[in-house]
C-alpha positions in Angstrom: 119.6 68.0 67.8 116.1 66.6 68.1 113.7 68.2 70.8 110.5 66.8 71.9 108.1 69.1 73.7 105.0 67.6 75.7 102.8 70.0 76.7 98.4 69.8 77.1 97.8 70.9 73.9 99.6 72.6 70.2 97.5 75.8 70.5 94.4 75.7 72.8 95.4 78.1 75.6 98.2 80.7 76.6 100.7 77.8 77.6 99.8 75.8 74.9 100.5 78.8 72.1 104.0 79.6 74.2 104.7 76.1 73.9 103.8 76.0 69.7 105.7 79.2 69.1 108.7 78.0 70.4 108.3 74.7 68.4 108.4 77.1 65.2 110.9 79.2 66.4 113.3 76.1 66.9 112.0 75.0 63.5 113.1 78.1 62.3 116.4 77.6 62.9 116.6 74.5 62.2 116.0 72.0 64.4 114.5 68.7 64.2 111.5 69.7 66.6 108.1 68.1 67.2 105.2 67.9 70.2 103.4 65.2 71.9 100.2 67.0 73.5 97.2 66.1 75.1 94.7 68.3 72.6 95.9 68.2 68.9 94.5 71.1 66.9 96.9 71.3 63.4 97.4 69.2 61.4 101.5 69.1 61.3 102.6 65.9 61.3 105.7 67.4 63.3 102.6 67.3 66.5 101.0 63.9 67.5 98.5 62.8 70.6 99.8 61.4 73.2 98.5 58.2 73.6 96.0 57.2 76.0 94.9 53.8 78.0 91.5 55.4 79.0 89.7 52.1 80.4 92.7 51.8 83.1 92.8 55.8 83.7 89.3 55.8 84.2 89.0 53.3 86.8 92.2 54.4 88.8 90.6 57.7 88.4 87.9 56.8 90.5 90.5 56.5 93.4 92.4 59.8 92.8 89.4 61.9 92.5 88.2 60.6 96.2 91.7 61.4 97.3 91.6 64.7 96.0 94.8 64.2 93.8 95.0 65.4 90.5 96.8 63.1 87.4 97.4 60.4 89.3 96.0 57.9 86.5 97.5 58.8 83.8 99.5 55.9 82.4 102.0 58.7 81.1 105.3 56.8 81.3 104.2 53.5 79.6 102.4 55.6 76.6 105.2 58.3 75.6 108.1 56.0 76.1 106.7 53.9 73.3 106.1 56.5 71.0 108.9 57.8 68.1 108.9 61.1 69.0 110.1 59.7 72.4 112.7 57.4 71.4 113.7 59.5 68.8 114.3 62.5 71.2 117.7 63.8 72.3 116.4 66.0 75.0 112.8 67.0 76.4 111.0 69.9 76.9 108.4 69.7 79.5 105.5 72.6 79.5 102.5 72.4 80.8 101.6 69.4 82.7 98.4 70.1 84.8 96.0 69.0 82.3 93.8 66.0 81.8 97.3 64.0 80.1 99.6 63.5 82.2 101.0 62.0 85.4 104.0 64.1 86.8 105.0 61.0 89.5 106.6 59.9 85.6 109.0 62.9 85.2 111.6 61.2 86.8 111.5 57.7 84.8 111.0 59.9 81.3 114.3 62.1 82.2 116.1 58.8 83.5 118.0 58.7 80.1 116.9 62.1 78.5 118.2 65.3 80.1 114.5 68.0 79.9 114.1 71.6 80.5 110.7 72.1 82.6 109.0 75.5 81.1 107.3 77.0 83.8 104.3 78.6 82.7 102.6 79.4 86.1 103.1 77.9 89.6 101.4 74.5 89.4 105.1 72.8 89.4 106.0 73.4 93.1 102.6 74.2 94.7 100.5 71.8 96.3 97.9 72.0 93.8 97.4 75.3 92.7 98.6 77.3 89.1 98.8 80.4 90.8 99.1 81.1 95.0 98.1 84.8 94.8 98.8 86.2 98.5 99.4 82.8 99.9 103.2 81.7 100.5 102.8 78.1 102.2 104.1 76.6 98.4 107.5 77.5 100.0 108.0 75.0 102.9 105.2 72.7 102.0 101.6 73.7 101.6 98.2 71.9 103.7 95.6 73.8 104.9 95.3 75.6 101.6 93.3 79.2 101.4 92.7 78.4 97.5 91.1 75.0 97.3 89.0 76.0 93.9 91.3 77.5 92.1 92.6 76.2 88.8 93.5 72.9 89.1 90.5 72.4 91.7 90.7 69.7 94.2 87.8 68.7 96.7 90.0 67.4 99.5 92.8 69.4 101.3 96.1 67.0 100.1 98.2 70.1 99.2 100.9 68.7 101.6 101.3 65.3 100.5 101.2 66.7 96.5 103.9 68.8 97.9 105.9 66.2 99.1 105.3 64.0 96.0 106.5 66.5 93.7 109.5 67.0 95.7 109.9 63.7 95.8 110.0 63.2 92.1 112.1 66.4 91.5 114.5 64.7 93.9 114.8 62.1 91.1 114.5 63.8 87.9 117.3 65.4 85.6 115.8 68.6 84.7 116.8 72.5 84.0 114.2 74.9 84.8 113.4 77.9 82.8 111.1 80.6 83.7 109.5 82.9 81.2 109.3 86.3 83.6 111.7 87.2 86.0 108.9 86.9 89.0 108.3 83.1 88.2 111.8 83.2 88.0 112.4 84.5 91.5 109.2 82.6 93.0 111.3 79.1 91.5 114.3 80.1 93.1 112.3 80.0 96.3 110.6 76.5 95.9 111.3 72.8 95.7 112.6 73.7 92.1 115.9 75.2 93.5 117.8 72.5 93.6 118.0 72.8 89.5 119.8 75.2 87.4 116.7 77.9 86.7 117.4 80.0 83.8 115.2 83.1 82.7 114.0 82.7 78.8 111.4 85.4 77.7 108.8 83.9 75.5 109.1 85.2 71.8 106.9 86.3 69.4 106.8 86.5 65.7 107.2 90.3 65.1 106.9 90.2 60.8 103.2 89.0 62.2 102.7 91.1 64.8 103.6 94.3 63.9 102.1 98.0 64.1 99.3 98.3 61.2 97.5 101.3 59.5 95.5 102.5 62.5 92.6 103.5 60.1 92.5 100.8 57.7 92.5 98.4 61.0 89.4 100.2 62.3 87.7 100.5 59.0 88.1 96.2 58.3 86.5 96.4 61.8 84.1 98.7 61.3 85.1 100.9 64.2 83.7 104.4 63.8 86.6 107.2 62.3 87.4 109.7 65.4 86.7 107.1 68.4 89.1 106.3 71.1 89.4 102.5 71.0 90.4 100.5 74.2 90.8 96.7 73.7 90.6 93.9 76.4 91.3 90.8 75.7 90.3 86.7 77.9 88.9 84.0 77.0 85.9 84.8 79.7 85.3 87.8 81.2 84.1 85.7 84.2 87.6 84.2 84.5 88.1 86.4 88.1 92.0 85.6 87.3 91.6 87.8 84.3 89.9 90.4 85.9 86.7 90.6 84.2 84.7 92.2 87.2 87.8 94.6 88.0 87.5 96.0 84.3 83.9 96.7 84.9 84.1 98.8 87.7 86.8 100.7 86.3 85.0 101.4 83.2 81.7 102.0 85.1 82.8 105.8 86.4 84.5 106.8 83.2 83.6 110.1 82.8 80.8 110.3 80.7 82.1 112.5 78.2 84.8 110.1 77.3 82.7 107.2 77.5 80.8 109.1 74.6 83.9 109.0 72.6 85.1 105.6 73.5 84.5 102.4 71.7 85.4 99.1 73.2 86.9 96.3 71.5 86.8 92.9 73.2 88.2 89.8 71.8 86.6 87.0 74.1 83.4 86.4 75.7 81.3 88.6 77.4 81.3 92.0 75.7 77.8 92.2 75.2 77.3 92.4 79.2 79.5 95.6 79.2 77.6 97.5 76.7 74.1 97.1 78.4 75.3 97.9 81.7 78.0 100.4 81.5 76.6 102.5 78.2 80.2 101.7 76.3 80.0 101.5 72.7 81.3 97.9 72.2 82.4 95.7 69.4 82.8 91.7 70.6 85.0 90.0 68.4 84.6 86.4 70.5 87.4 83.8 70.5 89.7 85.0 67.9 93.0 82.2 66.8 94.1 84.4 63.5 97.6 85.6 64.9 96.3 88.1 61.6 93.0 89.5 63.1 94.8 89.6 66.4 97.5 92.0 65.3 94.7 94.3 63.1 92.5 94.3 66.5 95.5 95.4 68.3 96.6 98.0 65.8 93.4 99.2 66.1 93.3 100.4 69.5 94.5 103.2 71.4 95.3 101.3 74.3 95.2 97.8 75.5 93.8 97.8 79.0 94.3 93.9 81.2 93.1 94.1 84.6 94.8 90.7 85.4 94.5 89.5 88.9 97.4 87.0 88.5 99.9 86.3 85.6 103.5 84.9 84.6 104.3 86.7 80.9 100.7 87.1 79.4 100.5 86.7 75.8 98.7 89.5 75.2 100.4 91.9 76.6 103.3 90.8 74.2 101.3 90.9 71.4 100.2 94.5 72.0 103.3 95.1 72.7 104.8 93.8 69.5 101.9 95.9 67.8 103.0 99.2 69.0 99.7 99.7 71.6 100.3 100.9 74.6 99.0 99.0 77.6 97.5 99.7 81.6 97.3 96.7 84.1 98.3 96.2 87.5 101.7 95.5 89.1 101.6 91.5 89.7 103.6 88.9 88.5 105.1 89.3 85.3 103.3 92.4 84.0 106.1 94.5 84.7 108.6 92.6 82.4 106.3 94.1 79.7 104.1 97.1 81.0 106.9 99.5 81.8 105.4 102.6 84.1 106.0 105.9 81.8 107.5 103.7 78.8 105.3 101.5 77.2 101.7 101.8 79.6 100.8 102.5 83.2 100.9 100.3 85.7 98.7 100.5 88.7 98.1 99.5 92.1 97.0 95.8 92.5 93.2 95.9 92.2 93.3 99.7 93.0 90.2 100.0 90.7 90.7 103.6 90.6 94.4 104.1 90.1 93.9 101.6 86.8 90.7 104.1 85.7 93.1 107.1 86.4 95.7 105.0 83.9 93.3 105.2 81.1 92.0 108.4 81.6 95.7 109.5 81.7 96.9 108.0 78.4 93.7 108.5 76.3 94.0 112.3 77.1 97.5 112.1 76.0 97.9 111.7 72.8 101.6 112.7 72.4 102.6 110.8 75.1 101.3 107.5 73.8 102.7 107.7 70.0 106.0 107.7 72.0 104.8 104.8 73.8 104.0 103.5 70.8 107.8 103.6 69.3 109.1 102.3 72.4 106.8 99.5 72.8 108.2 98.3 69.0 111.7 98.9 70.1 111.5 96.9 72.9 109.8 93.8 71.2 111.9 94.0 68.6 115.0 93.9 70.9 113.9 91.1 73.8 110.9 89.1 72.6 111.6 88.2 68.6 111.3 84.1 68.3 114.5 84.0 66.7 116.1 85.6 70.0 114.0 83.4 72.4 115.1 79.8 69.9 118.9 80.7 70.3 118.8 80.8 74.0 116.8 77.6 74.1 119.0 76.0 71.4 121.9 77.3 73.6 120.5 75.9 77.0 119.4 72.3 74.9 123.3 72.2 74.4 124.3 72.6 78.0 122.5 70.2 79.2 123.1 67.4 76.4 126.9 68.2 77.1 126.7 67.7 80.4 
């Protein structure tokens, strides 16, 4: 069985990484698996480029971006279909596509002789532009006058309803299965213009010999964290991505008591740490962009508690990987969080954006000391039961057959 995957990039974002870890995972078992991406960043030779016609992109791009649609000029069909990995493929696995690579009008022609499974890894695929909706519901009879213009993927003009009506469109010609990595993308796509495929709910997976619960102290000491400190650790890219909740986090940290802020060190592994500690008086350690899946899992093990005030997710990453690491977690009750932040088994989950409900979460669990080493066991025990690669590669492996046989 040979699988293909095309998805923006190898590594370089949360999609991406889901995308690269199932690669491995496949590889792991044995199958003939490789990736066309828009960003390469290994250097396996099982990943390649896609290839790109930018003089004729660029100028039809001057068109699109007045009509406000997104893609549109990417000469997707004409470059993959020439390519090796293409014609060597038995089946396709599509990932993320909203990205500066690819032109989903070309689904349909790509799957015209090779069944694909669609990985959703946010909403983008039946919205009328947007990767996540958050309180708005028009995605499900067909978008226009759209609340949410500048979200991620941005557009300048309101189109939503005709980007609606191409994707279904396209989806009305294509030979897809869907699969959706948390059980609320896998309700929202049951719901859509994606319902007219088989949808199938596949947990991502996570490599649990390299995530794994660590020496607490010899974690903080390769840190440098201070012996006897309570250590929360947040993790995003930016914490001025408002999807991530950066300004949520700092209100809730704001009215700590001040006692435990005293006793509190905070570990963050993306940008904007150094903001917190001059304003909020929390002893913090930034760690910036870290891509060791090594360092990742020491910072982790570390902390006493993984706090992610997301405003909007599918199956974050992160969570898994704290998870995975035995930490326990506190975020809010949206999307997929609850797959993985189980109230009274493996964090707290709290109100969406009740700022003080997700406070009273932390203050709750760092006073508890007893109650989180159990946490701690169960989050282990659940990772290693539902999320290990090798789990997540069968069920693709089983789902690749299914649709090849038929």
């Amino acid at each position: 069985m040979k699988v293909l995957h095309i998805n923006q990039s190898d590594t370089a974002g949360g999609a991406a990484l889901a995308g690269y870890r199932l690669h491995q995972g496949l590889l792991n078992q044995k199958i003939d698996s490789r990736q066309l991406v828009g960003v390469k960043q290994t250097s396996s030779d099982r990943v390649a480029k896609v290839p790109r016609s930018p003089y004729l992109e660029q100028n039809i791009g001057r068109l699109t971006y007045r009509l406000g649609l997104n893609y549109l000029n990417y000469q997707t069909f004409s470059n993959i279909s020439k390519h090796d990995f293409y014609r060597n493929a038995d089946i396709l696995n599509f990932h993320n596509l909203h990205s500066n690579y690819f032109n989903y009008l070309d689904i349909a022609k790509l799957t015209r002789t090779k069944p694909a499974v669609f990985t959703l890894h946010d909403m983008w695929s039946f919205t009328g532009h947007c990767s996540y909706s958050y309180d708005c519901g028009k995605w499900q009879t067909g978008c226009g006058q759209c609340p949410y213009l500048n979200t991620y993927p941005a557009t300048h003009r309101d189109i939503t309803a005709w980007e609606w009506k191409l994707k279904q469109r396209v989806y009305s010609q294509s030979n897809l299965a869907i699969v959706a990595p948390s059980r609320w993308l896998y309700e929202q796509a049951q719901q859509s213009l994606l319902n007219r495929f088989s949808i199938h709910h596949i947990p991502y997976g996570i490599d649990t010999t390299v995530y794994q619960p660590l020496d607490p102290d010899q974690c903080r000491a390769v840190l440098n964290i201070p012996q006897g400190k309570q250590v929360l650790l947040f993790a995003a890219a930016s914490l001025a991505d408002d999807r991530k909740g950066g300004d949520l986090l700092f209100k809730a940290l704001l009215d700590l008591p001040q006692s435990l802020k005293a006793e509190t060190v905070l570990l963050v592994m993306g940008s904007g740490g150094d903001e917190i500690e001059a304003n909020l008086g929390i002893s913090t350690i930034n760690l910036g962009y870290i891509s060791s899946d090594r360092i990742k899992a020491i910072a982790y093990s570390a902390a006493d508690l993984f706090i992610f005030p997301t405003r909007a997710d599918n199956l974050p990453l992160v969570l898994q990987e704290s998870m995975a690491c035995g930490t326990p977690m506190v975020s809010f009750k949206i999307g997929g969080v609850p797959d993985l932040v189980r109230l009274g088994e493996t964090g707290y989950l709290a109100a969406p954006e009740d700022i003080k409900d997700f406070r009273q979460g932390i203050i709750q669990l760092l006073e508890n000391a007893e109650h989180r080493n159990q946490m701690r066991q169960t989050c282990r025990a659940i990772a290693l039961q539902e999320y290990t690669l090798e789990l997540q590669a069968q069920r693709y492996m089983q789902l690749y057959q299914q649709r090849l046989a038929a």
